[in-house]
C-alpha positions as protocol buffer text, in pm:
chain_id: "A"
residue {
  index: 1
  type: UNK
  ca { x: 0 y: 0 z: 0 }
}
residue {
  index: 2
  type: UNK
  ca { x: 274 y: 245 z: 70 }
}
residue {
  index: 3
  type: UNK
  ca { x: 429 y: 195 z: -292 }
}
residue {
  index: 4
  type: UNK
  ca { x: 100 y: 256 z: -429 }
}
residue {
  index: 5
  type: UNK
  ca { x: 120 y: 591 z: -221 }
}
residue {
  index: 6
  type: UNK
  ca { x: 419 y: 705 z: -379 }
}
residue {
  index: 7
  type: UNK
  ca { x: 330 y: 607 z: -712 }
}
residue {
  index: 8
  type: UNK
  ca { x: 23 y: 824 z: -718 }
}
residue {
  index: 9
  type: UNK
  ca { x: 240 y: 1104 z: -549 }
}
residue {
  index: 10
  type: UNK
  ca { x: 466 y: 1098 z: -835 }
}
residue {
  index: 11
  type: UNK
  ca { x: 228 y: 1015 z: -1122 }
}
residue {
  index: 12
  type: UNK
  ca { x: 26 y: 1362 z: -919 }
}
residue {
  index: 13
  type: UNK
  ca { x: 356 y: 1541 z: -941 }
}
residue {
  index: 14
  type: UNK
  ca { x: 469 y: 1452 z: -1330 }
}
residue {
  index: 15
  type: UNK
  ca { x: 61 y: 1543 z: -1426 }
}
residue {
  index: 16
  type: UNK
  ca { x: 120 y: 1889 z: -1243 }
}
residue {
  index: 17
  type: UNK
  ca { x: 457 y: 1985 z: -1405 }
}
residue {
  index: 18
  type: UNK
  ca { x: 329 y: 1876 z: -1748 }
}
residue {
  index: 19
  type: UNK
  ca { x: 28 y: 2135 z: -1719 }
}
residue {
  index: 20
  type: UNK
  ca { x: 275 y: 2405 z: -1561 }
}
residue {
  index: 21
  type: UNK
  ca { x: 468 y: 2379 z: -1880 }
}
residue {
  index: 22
  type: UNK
  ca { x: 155 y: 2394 z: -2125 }
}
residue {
  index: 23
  type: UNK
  ca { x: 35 y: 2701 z: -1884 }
}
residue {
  index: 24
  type: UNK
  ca { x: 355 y: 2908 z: -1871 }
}
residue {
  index: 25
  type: UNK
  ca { x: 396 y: 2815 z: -2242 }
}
residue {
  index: 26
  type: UNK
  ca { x: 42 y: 2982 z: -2306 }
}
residue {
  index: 27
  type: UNK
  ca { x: 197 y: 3337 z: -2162 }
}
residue {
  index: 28
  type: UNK
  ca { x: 316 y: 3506 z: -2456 }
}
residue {
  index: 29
  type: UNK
  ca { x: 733 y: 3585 z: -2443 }
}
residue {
  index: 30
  type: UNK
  ca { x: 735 y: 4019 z: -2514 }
}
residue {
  index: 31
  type: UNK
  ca { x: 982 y: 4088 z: -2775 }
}
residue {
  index: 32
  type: UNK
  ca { x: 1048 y: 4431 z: -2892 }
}
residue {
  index: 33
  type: UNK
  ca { x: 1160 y: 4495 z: -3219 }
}
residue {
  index: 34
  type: UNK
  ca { x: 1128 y: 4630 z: -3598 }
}
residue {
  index: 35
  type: UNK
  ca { x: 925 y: 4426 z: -3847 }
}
residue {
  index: 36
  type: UNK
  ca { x: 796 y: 4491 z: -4183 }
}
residue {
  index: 37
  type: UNK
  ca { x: 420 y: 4524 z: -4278 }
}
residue {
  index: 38
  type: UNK
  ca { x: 356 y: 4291 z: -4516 }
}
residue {
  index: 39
  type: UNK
  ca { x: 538 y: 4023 z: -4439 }
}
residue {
  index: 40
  type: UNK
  ca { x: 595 y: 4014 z: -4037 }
}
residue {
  index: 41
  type: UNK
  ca { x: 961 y: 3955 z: -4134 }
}
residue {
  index: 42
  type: UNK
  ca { x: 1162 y: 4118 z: -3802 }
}
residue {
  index: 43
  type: UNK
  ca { x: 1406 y: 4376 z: -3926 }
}
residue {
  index: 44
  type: UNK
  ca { x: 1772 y: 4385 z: -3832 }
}
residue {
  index: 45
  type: UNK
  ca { x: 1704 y: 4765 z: -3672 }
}
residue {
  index: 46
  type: UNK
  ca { x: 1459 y: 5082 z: -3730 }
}
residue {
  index: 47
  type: UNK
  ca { x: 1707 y: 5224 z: -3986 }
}
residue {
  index: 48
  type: UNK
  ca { x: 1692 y: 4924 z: -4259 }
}
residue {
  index: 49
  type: UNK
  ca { x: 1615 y: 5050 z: -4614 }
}
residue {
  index: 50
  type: UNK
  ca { x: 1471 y: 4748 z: -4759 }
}
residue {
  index: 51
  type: UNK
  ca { x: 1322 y: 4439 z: -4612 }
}
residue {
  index: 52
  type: UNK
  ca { x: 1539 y: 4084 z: -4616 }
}
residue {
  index: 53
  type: UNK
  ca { x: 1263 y: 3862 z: -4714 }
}
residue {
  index: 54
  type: UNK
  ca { x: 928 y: 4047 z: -4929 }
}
residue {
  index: 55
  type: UNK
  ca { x: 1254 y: 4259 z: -5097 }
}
residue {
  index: 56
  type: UNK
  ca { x: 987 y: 4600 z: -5031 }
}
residue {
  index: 57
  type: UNK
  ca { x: 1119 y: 4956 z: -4984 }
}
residue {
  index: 58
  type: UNK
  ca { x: 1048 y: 5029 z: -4663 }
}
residue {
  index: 59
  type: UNK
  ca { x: 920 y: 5367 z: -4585 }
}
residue {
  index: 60
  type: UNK
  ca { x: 747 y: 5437 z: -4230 }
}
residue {
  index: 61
  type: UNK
  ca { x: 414 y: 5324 z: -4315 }
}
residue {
  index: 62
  type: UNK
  ca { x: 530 y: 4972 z: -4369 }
}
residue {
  index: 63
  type: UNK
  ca { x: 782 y: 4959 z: -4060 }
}
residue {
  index: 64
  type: UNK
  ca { x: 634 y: 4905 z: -3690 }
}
residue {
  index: 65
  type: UNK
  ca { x: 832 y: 4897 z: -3393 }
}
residue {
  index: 66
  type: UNK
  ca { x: 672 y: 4775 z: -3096 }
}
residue {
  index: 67
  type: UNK
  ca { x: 627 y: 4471 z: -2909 }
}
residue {
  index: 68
  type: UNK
  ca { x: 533 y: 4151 z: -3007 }
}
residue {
  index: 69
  type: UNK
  ca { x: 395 y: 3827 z: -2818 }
}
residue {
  index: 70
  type: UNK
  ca { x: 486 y: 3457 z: -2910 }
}
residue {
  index: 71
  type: UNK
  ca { x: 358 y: 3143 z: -2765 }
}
residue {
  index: 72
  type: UNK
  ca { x: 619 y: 2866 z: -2675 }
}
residue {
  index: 73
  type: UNK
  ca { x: 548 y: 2599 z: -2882 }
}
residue {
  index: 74
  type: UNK
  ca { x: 826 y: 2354 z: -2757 }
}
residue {
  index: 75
  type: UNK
  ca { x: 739 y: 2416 z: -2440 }
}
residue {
  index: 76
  type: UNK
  ca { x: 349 y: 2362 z: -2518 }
}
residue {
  index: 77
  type: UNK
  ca { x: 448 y: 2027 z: -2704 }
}
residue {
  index: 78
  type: UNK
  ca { x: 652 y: 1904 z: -2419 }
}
residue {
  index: 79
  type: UNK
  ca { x: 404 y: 1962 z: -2146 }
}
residue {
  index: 80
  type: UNK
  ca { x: 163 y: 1841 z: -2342 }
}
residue {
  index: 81
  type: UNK
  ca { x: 324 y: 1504 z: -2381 }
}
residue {
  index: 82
  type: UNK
  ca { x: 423 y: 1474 z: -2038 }
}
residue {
  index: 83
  type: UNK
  ca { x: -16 y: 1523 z: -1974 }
}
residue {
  index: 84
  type: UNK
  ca { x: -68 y: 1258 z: -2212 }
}
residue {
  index: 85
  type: UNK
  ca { x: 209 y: 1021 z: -2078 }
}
residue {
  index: 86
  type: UNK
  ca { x: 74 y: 1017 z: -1719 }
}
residue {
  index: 87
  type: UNK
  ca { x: -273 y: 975 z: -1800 }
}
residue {
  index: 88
  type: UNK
  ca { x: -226 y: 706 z: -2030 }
}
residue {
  index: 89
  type: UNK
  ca { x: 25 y: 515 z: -1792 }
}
residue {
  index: 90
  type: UNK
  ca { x: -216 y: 578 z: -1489 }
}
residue {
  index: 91
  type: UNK
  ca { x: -420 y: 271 z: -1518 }
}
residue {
  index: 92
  type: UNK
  ca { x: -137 y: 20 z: -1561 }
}
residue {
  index: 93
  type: UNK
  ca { x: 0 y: 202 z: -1225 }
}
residue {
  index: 94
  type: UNK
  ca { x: -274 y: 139 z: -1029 }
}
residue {
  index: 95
  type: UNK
  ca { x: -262 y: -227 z: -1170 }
}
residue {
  index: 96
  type: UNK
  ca { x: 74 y: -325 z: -1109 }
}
residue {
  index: 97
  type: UNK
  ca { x: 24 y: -152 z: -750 }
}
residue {
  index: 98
  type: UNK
  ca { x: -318 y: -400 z: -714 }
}
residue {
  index: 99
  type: UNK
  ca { x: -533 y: -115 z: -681 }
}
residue {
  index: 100
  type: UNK
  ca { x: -890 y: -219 z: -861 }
}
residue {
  index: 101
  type: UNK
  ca { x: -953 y: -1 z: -1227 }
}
residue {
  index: 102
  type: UNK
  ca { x: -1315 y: 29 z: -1302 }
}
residue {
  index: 103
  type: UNK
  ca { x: -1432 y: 258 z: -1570 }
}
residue {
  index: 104
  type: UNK
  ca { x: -1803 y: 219 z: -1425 }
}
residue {
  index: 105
  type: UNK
  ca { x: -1922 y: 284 z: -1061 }
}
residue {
  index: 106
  type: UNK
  ca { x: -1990 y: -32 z: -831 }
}
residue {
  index: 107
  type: UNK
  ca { x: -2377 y: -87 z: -871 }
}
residue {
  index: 108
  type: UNK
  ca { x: -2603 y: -93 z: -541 }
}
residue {
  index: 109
  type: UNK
  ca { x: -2841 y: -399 z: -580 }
}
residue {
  index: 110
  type: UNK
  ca { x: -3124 y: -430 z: -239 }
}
């Protein structure tokens, strides 16, 4: 009974750092920066002439400088498969451990 104790601790602990790494990878990382317009391409500074990838003349209605959010998604994937790796190895857990898996509730017969 004790192992099964831990093992539920852990499998608890693994399930709760997947989902911290799928919610911290939801916060978007603040970059500030140039980029072009039309093409989102992030310019090497504010004083480029011409951007790298579209090959535009840029004049100052098709450069913005300002911030600009981006999700993780590594970090989204990874937590994410850590989720899915505890709650599919769950069941054969509480097997090995002798603990009794029952996807429906015991019924009450009178």
């Amino acid at each position: 009974m004790i192992g099964l104790g831990i093992a539920l601790c852990l499998l608890v602990s693994v399930f709760i750092y997947g989902a911290s790494l799928m919610l911290t990878s939801l916060r978007p990382r603040v970059r500030v920066g140039t980029w072009c317009v039309r093409c989102g391409t992030e310019l090497g500074g504010p004083h480029a002439e011409v951007c790298p990838k579209c090959r535009r003349l840029l004049t100052d209605e098709l450069r913005v400088t300002c911030s600009q959010g981006e999700i993780d998604r590594r970090r989204l994937l990874r937590g994410g498969a850590i989720v899915a790796i505890v709650l599919a190895t769950t069941p054969f857990v509480l097997r090995y451990f002798g603990a009794e898996v029952d996807a429906a509730p015991p019924s009450s017969a009178p």
